[in-house]
N, C-alpha and C positions, 0 to 999 in steps of 0.2 A: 355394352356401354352405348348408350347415345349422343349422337352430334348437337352439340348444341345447336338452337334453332335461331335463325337473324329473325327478329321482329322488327315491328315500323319503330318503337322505340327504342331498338340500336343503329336505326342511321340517323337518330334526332341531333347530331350535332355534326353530321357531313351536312356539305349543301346540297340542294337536288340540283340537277341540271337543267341549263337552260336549254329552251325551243324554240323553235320557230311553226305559228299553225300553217297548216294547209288544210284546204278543202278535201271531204271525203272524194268526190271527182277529181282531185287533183291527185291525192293517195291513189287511184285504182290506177292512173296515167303514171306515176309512180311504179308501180308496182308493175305494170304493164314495162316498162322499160327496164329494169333490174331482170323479170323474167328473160326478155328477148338479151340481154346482156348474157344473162347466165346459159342460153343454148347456144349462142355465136360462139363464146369463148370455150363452151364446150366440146361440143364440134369440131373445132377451127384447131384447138389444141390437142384433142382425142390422143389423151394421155401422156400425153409427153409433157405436161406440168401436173407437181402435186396439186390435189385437192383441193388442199386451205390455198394456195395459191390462187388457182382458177377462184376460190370464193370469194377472197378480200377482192379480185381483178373484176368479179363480177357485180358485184354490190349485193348476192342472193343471200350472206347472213341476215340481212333487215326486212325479209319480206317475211317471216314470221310477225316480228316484233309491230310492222305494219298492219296487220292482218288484226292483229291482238288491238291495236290501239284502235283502229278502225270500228271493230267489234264492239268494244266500249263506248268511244263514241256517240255510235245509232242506241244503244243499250239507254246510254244516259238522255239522247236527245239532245247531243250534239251533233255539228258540222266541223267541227274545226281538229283535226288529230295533229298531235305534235310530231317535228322531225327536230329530235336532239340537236344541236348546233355540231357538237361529233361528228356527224354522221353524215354530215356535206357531204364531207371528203370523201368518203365513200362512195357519193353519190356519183361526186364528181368524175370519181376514178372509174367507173361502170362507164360512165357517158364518153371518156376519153377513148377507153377501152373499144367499148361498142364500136366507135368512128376504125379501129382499127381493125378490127375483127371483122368487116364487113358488115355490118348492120343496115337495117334497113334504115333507106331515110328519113319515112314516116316516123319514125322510132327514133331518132337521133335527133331529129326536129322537135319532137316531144322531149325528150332528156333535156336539148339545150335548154327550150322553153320553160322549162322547170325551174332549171337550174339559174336560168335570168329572174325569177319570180324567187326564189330562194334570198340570193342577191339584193334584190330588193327591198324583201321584209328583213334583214340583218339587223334593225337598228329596233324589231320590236318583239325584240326577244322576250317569253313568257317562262315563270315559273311554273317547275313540275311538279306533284304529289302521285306516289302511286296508290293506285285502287289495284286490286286484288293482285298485284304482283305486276301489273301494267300503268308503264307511264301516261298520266294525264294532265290535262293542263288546269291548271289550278283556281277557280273561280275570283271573279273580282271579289264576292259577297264572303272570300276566305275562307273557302272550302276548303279540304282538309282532306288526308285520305281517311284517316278515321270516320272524318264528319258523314264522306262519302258513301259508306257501306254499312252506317247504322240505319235498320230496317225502321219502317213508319210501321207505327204502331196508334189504331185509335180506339 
């Protein structure tokens, strides 16, 4: 028996979530401070916290999904990758975390810094469309994820 499959036309009547862009430099400083998050509390805790714990305390579930949108991004010939509005918190909680854990300062200077820049763009939040299973941010000209992944053909 087969699982039925979720297509883009069974979330046509949820909303997509909102984002906030940042710059591919900003994402790799991103990503950069979720890693060093995720070896502090690793280390620091060396097993005396479950897993999933250490991973919501660290922010390292979104460095895939970073990686992914990032990806797309350069593919399409953008700069700008979305950070779900979601997904602050998480950020936040890494950066909080990091300060306790030891972290470096270079590295927590970076977090805050982020995290004030985050703060700031709050009021210009973007709609998302996914492209091939990856959140993007959605063209003023009403890009579409469909629209996005039909091939040119001349």
């Amino acid at each position: 028996m087969r699982r039925p499959r979720h297509r883009n036309s069974d979330r046509a009547g949820e909303q997509p979530p909102l984002a906030l862009q940042i710059s591919i430099n900003e994402t790799k400083d991103l990503i950069e401070v979720l890693r060093h998050a995720r070896t502090q509390i690793t280390e620091l805790t060396r097993g005396d916290a479950a897993r999933e714990l250490v991973a919501k305390a660290d922010g390292s579930t979104l460095i895939a999904s970073f990686y992914a949108r990032t990806g797309l991004a350069v593919v399409r010939g953008r700069d700008a990758v979305p950070v779900l509005i979601t997904e602050i918190g998480q950020v936040e909680a890494a950066v909080l975390n990091l300060e306790s854990y030891a972290g470096h300062e270079a590295v927590l200077c970076l977090g805050y810094a982020l995290l004030q820049e985050l703060e700031t763009r709050r009021d210009a939040c973007r709609s998302l469309c996914l492209v091939d299973g990856v959140w993007a941010i959605t063209d003023e000209t009403g890009e579409s994820a469909s629209d996005a992944t039909v091939p040119f053909v001349t």
